[in-house]
N, C-alpha and C positions, 0 to 999 in steps of 0.2 A: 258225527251226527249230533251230538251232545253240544258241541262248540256250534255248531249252527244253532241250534235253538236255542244256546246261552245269549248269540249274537242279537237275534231274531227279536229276541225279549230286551235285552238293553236299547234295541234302538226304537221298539216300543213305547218301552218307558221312555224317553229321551225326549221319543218326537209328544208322547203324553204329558209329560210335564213342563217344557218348554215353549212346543206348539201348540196341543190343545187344551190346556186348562188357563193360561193367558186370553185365549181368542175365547173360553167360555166365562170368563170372569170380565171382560168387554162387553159381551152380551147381554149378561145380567145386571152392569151397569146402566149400561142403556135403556134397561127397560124402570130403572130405579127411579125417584123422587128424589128434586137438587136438596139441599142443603147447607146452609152458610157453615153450617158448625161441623157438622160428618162430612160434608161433600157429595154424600150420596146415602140416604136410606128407602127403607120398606115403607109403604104398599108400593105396588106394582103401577107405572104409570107410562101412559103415553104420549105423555105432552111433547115429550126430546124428539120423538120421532114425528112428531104432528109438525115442530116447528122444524124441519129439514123441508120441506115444501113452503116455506115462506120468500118472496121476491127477491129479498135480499142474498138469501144462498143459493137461490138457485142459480143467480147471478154470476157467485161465485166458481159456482162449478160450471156452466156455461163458460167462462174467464178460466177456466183450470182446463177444460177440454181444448179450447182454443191454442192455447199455448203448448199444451202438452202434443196436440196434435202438427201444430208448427217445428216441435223443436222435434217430433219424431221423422216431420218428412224430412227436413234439414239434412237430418243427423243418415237419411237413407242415402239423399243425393250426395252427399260427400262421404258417405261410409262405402257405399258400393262401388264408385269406378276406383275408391283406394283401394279396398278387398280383390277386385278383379286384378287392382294392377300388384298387389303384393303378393296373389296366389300365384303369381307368373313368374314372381323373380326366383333368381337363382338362392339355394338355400342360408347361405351366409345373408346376403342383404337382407334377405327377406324376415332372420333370425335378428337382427339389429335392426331394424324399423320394429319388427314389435316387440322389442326391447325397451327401443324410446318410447315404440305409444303408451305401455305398461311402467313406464319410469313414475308418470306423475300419479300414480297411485300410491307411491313411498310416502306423500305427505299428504296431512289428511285433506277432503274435498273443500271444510268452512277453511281452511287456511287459503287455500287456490281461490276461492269464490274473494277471500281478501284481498286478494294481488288482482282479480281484476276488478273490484270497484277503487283499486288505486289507478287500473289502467285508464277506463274511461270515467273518469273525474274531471273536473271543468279543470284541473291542474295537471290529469294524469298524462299517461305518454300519448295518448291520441291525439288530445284537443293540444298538446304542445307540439305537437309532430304537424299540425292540421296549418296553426298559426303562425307556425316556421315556415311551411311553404307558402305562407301567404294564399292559400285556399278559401280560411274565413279570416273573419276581420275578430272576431271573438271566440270565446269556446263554446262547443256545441252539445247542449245539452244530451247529456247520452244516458249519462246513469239516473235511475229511475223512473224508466222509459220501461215499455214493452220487450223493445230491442234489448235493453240489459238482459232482463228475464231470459229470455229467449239464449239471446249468446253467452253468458251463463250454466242454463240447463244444456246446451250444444256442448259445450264446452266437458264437462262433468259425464256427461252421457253417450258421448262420441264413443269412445273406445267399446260400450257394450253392444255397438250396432256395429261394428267392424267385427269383431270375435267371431261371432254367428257368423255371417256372412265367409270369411276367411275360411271356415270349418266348411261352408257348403260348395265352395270352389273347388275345394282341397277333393271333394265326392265327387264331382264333375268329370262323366266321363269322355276322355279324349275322344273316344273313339270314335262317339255321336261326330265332337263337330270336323272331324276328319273322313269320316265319309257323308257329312253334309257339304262340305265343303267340295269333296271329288262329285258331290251331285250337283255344283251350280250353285249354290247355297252363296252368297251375301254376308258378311257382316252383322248387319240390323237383320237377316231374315235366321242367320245364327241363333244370333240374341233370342230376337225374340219367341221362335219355336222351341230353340233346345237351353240356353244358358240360363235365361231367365226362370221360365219353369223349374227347372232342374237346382237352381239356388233358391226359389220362393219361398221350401221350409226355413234357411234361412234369414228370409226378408221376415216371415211373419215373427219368427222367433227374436231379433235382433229389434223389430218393431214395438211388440210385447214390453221389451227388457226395457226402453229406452220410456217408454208412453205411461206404463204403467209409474213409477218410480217420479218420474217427474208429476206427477200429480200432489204429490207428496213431500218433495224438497222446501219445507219451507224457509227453512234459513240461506237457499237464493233469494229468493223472493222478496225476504227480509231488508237484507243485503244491498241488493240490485234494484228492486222493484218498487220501496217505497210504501206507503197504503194504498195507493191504485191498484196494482198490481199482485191479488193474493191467490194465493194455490190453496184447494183443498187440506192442504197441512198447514197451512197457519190458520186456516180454524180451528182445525183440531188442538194444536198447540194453543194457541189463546183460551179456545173455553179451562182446557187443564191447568193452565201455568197463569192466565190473569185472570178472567173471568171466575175461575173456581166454580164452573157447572159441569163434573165428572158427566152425568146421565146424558147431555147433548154433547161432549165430545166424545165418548163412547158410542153415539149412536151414529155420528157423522165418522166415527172409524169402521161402525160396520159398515155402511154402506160403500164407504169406500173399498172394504173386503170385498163385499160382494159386487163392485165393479169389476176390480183383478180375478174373481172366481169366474164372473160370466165372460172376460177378456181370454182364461186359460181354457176355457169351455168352448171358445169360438177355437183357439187356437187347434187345439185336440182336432176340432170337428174339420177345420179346414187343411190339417197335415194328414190325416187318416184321407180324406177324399183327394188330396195330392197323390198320396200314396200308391191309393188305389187305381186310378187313373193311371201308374206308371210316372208322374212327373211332367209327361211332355204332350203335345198332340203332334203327330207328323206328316199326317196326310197333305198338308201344303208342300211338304217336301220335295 
């Protein structure tokens, strides 16, 4: 009993000092006055949060949801019929596929994100591979493009939208689509009454991982994308690191906190009502 509550209390303090008194000292930043010389002092001010409603960021973040939400369908339509078709295989294969897809996690992600602005470079393997078959007559502008961005965050963010998904096959009960199937049941009428439903926790969780996170990669963006092309985290990153205005990238971190709070707050509310519901509707059956 004693070892529980010695437990109980270390991971208190843990998640206290790590989690919240970091995300209370961002706070308090942001509600602070800039400063060339401190970077941030007292009185209490709202200008940081006043200027987060100005054209230009809003811009920005209009341009950060766009792409974040591009690279999350993406990352669904090739995450999903790979998760269906990997919960199928036999245990060996299926233990060496996510072997490989887990490999490129051994090096770190700005390394990988280097190899592919070497790939699609006006010299890299594309545009040489492109001019070799005599497809274009020149190289085709690719890096610091949208497309970069995009294939990039796809690229980085892939494997956490299979995980999920793999995890929600792996629950999938046989049984459903085996006596859906002895009733007449279809394929697509499979899917879509029992498989889909019944992975959805999945999808949203896998969705979450992949949407959230890439709002925030700014060293893709960097990378790949150019000044056209900037995420909600090379703001943030710029006011700290060039700009030197703590109060407005501490207040452009909360908000972006409180995006991911009200994203886990949809999440919560729409697995409890999956839940509840059982997963599936069957009356088409």
């Amino acid at each position: 009993m004693q070892f529980r509550r010695l437990s109980i209390l270390l991971t208190l303090f843990w998640l206290g000092l790590f989690v919240l008194v970091p995300h209370l000292l961002v706070v308090l930043t942001s509600v602070m006055t800039p400063d060339s010389e401190h970077l941030a002092v007292w009185p209490v001010s709202g200008e940081s949060w006043s200027r987060l409603w100005e054209p230009i960021y809003l811009d920005v973040f209009w341009h950060s949801l766009w792409l974040s939400g591009i690279t999350t369908l993406i990352c669904l339509l090739v995450g999903y019929p790979f998760a269906f078709i990997l919960a199928r295989l036999p245990s060996l294969w299926r233990g060496v596929l996510l072997f490989l897809m887990i490999v490129p996690f051994w090096t770190n992600s700005l390394i990988r994100t280097y190899a592919i602005k070497l790939i699609l470079g006006n010299k890299g393997l594309v545009n040489s591979l492109l001019v070799g078959l005599g497809i274009v007559d020149e190289p085709v502008q690719l890096l610091y493009t949208e497309f970069a961005v995009i294939f990039g965050l796809v690229y980085v963010l892939l494997p956490f939208m299979v995980l999920p998904l793999v995890s929600g096959f792996d629950k999938l009960d046989q049984t459903l689509l085996e006596a859906a199937r002895d009733l007449g049941a279809g394929f697509w009428q499979r899917f879509r009454l029992i498989i889909l439903p019944l992975t959805m926790p999945g999808v949203i969780a896998g969705s979450l991982i992949v949407f959230l996170p890439a709002m925030g990669m700014f060293y893709v963006a960097d990378l790949l994308g150019g000044a056209k092309n900037l995420l909600l985290g090379n703001i943030i990153k710029n006011q700290f690191l060039v700009v030197r205005n703590w109060p407005f990238g501490a207040a452009f971190s909360v908000a972006l906190i409180l995006i991911m709070a009200l994203m886990m707050w949809l999440y919560f509310i729409a697995n409890r009502r999956i839940n509840r519901q059982g997963g599936l509707q069957d009356e088409s059956l």
